[in-house]
C-alpha positions as CSV (number, residue, x, y, z in Angstrom):
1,X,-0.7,49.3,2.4
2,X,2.5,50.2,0.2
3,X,4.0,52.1,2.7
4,X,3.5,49.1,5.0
5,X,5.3,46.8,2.3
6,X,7.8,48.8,1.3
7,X,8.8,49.3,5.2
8,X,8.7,45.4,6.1
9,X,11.3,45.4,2.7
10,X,13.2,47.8,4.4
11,X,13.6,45.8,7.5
12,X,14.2,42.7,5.4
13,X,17.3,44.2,4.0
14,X,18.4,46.5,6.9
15,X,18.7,42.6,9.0
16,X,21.8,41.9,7.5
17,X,23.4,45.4,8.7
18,X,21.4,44.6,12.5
19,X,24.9,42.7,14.2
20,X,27.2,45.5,12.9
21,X,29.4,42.6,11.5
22,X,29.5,44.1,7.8
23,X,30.1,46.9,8.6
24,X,33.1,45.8,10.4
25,X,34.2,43.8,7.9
26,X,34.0,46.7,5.1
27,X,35.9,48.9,7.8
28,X,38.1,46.4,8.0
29,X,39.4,46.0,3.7
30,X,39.3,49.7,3.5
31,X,41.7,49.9,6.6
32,X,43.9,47.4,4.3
33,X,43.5,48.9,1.3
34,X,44.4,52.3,2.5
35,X,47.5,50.6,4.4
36,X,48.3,49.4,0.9
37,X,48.5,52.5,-0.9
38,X,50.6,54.0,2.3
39,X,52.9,51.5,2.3
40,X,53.1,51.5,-1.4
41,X,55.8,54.0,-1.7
42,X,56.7,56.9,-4.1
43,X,56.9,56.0,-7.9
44,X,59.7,57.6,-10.1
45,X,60.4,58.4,-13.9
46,X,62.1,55.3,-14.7
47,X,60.2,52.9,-12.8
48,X,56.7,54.1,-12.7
49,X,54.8,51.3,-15.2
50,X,56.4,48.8,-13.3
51,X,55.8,50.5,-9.3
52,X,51.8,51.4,-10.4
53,X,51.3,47.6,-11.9
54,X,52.6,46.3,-8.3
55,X,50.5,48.6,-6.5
56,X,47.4,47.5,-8.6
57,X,48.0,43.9,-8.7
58,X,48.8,43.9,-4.7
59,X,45.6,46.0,-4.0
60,X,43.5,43.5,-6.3
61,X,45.2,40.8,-4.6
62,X,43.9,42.0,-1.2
63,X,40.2,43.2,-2.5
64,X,39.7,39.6,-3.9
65,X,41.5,37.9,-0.8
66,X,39.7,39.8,2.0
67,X,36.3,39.5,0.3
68,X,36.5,36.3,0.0
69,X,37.9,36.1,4.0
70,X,34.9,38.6,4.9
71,X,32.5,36.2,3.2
72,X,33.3,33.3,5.4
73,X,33.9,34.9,8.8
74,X,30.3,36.5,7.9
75,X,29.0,33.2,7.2
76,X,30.5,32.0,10.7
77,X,29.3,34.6,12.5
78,X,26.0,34.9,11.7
79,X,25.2,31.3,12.1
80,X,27.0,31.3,15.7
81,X,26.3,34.6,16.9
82,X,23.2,36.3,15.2
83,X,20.9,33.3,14.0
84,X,20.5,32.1,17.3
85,X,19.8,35.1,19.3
86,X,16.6,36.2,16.7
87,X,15.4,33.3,15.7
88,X,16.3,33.7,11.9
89,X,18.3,30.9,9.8
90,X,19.8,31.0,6.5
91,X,18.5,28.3,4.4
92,X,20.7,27.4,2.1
93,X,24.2,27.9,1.3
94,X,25.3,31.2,-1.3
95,X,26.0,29.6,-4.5
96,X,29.1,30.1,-6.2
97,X,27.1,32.3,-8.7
98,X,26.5,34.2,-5.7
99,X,29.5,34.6,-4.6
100,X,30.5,35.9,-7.7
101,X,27.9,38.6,-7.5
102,X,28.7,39.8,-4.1
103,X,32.8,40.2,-5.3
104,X,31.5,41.8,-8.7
105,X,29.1,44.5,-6.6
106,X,32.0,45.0,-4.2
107,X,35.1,45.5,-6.6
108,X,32.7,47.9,-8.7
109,X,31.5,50.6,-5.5
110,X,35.5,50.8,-4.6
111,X,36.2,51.2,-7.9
112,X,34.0,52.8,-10.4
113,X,33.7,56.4,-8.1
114,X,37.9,56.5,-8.4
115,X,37.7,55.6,-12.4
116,X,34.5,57.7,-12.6
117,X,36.7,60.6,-11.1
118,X,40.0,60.4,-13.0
119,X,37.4,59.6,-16.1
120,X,35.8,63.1,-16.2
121,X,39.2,65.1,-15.2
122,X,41.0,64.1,-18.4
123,X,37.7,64.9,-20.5
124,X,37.1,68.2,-18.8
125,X,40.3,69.1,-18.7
126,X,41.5,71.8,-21.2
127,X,45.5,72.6,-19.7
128,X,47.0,71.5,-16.4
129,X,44.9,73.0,-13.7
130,X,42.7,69.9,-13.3
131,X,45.4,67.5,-12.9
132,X,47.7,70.2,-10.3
133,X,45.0,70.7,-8.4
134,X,43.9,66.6,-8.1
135,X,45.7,66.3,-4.9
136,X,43.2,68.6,-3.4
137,X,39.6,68.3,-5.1
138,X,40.0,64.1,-5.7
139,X,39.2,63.2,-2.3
140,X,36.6,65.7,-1.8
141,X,35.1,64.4,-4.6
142,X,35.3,60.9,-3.6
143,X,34.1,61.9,-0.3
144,X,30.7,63.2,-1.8
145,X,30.5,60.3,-3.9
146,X,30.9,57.8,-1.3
147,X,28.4,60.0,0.9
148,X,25.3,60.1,-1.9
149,X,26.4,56.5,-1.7
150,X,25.4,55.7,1.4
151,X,22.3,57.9,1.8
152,X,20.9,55.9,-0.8
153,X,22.1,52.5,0.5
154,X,20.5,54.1,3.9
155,X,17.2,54.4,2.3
156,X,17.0,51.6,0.8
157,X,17.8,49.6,3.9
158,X,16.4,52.0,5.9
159,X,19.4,52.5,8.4
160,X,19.2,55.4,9.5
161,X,22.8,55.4,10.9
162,X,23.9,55.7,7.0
163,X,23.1,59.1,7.0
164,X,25.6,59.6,9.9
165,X,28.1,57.4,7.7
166,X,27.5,59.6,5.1
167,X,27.9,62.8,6.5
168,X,31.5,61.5,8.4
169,X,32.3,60.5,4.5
170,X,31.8,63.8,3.4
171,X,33.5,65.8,6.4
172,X,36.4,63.0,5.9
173,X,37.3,63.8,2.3
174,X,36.4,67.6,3.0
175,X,38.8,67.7,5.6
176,X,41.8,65.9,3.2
177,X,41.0,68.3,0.7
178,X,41.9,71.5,3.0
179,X,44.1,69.8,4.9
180,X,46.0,69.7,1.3
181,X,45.7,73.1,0.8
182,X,47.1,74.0,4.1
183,X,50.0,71.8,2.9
184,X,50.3,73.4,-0.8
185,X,50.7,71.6,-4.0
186,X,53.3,70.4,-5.9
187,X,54.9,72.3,-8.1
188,X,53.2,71.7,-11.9
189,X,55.0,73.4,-14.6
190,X,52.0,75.5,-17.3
191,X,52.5,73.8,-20.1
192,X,53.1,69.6,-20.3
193,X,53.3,67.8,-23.1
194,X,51.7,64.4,-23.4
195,X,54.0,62.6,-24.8
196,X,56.6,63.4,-22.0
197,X,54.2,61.9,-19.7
198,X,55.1,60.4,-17.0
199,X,57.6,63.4,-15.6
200,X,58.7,64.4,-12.1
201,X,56.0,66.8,-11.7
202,X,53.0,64.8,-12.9
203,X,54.4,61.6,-10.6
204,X,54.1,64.3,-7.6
205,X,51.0,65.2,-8.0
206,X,50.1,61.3,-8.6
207,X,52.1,60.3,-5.4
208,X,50.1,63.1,-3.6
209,X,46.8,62.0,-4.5
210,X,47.5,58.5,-3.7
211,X,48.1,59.5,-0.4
212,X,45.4,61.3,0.4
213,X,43.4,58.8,-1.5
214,X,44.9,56.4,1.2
215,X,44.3,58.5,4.1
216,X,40.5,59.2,2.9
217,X,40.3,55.3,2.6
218,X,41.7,54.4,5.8
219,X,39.7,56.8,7.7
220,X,36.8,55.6,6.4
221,X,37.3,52.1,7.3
222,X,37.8,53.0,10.7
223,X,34.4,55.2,10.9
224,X,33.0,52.2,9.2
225,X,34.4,49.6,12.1
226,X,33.6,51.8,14.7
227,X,30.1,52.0,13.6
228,X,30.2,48.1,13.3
229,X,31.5,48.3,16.8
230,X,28.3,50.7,18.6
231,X,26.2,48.6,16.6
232,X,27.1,45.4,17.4
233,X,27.4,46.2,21.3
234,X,23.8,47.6,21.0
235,X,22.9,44.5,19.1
236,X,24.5,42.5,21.9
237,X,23.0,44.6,24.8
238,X,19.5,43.9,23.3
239,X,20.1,40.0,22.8
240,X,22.6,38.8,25.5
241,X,21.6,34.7,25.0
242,X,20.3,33.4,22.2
243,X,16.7,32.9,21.2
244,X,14.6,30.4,22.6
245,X,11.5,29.0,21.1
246,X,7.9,29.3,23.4
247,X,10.2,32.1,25.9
């Protein structure tokens, strides 16, 4: 009997993810977001609190703005396009209170992983070796954190596509990671003092991490809306008019 309830919850909440359309939309921020950072350019000594401040507010700007966008054209689509073809309606509006929820949850899974990261380098770190070597073991990092991530969004939802997202996460920020080492680091002098932070080196190795932080973030957003993509055709194949009552 529980395992009966627990997998009608599972299909409950694996609905939402049935069109592909969140997933496309997720794909689609991260592809933003990662342009961002790309676009962003490289910071230097003298103008580095100002250049990080415009990178931060623009990349707010764009998580709030597209969120917001993502919610509507969600709202749109699924009472024009999914709805109809399985019989489901929505039956009331999100609140505002809502709403508020949904941006909170979505700012905090892109962000506390990144401030999670950085967190635990500066308290495990005892010299520079943490910090040179960010370029190369921050994405892989991310990329397992964004992979447990999703196997446990998977299970909960019971998609078992997630564990495919997962895995492409994992092999993603994996395959930064090396592809950083093929390129080499930059070079970190042995000994830096805090209090000449920020230097040339220490923005080098920040510039490079942002980068591959961008590349792990873009390529994920397009796993993500290609996944959207399959599943939606699938989702179309199955339901090509919408639903009619009695047929």
């Amino acid at each position: 009997m529980n395992v009966q309830i627990d997998s009608a919850l599972k299909r409950g909440r694996g609905y939402w993810f049935v069109d592909g359309f969140i997933e496309m939309a997720g794909g689609g921020l991260l592809s933003l977001l990662g342009a961002i950072l790309l676009l962003s350019g490289k910071a230097s000594v003298s103008t580095f609190p100002d250049w990080f401040l415009s990178v931060a507010g623009e990349i707010v700007l764009a998580k709030l703005l597209g969120i917001l966008a993502a919610i509507l054209i969600l709202w749109w689509l699924k009472d024009h396009f999914t709805y109809p073809r399985t019989g489901f309606v929505r039956t009331r509006r999100v609140s505002g209170r809502q709403v508020l929820i949904i941006l909170r949850n979505a700012i905090l899974f892109l962000l506390v992983p990144m401030l999670g990261l950085l967190s635990a380098s500066l308290i495990i770190t005892s010299g520079n070796g943490v910090l040179a070597a960010m370029p190369e073991w921050f994405p892989v990092a991310l990329g397992v954190v964004w992979a447990a991530l999703y196997v446990l969004g998977g299970e909960w939802l019971g998609l078992r596509r997630f564990r495919w997202l997962a895995a492409l996460m994992l092999l993603t920020g994996i395959a930064v990671g090396l592809g950083q080492s093929v390129i080499g680091l930059p070079a970190f002098p042995l000994h830096v003092q805090a209090g000449t932070l920020p230097q040339q080196p220490v923005l080098a190795i920040i510039d490079r991490t942002l980068i591959n932080l961008a590349l792990l973030i873009l390529i994920s957003g397009v796993i993500l809306i290609s996944s959207g993509l399959v599943t939606f055709l699938r989702y179309r194949k199955a339901n090509p008019v919408p639903y009619a009552e009695g047929s």
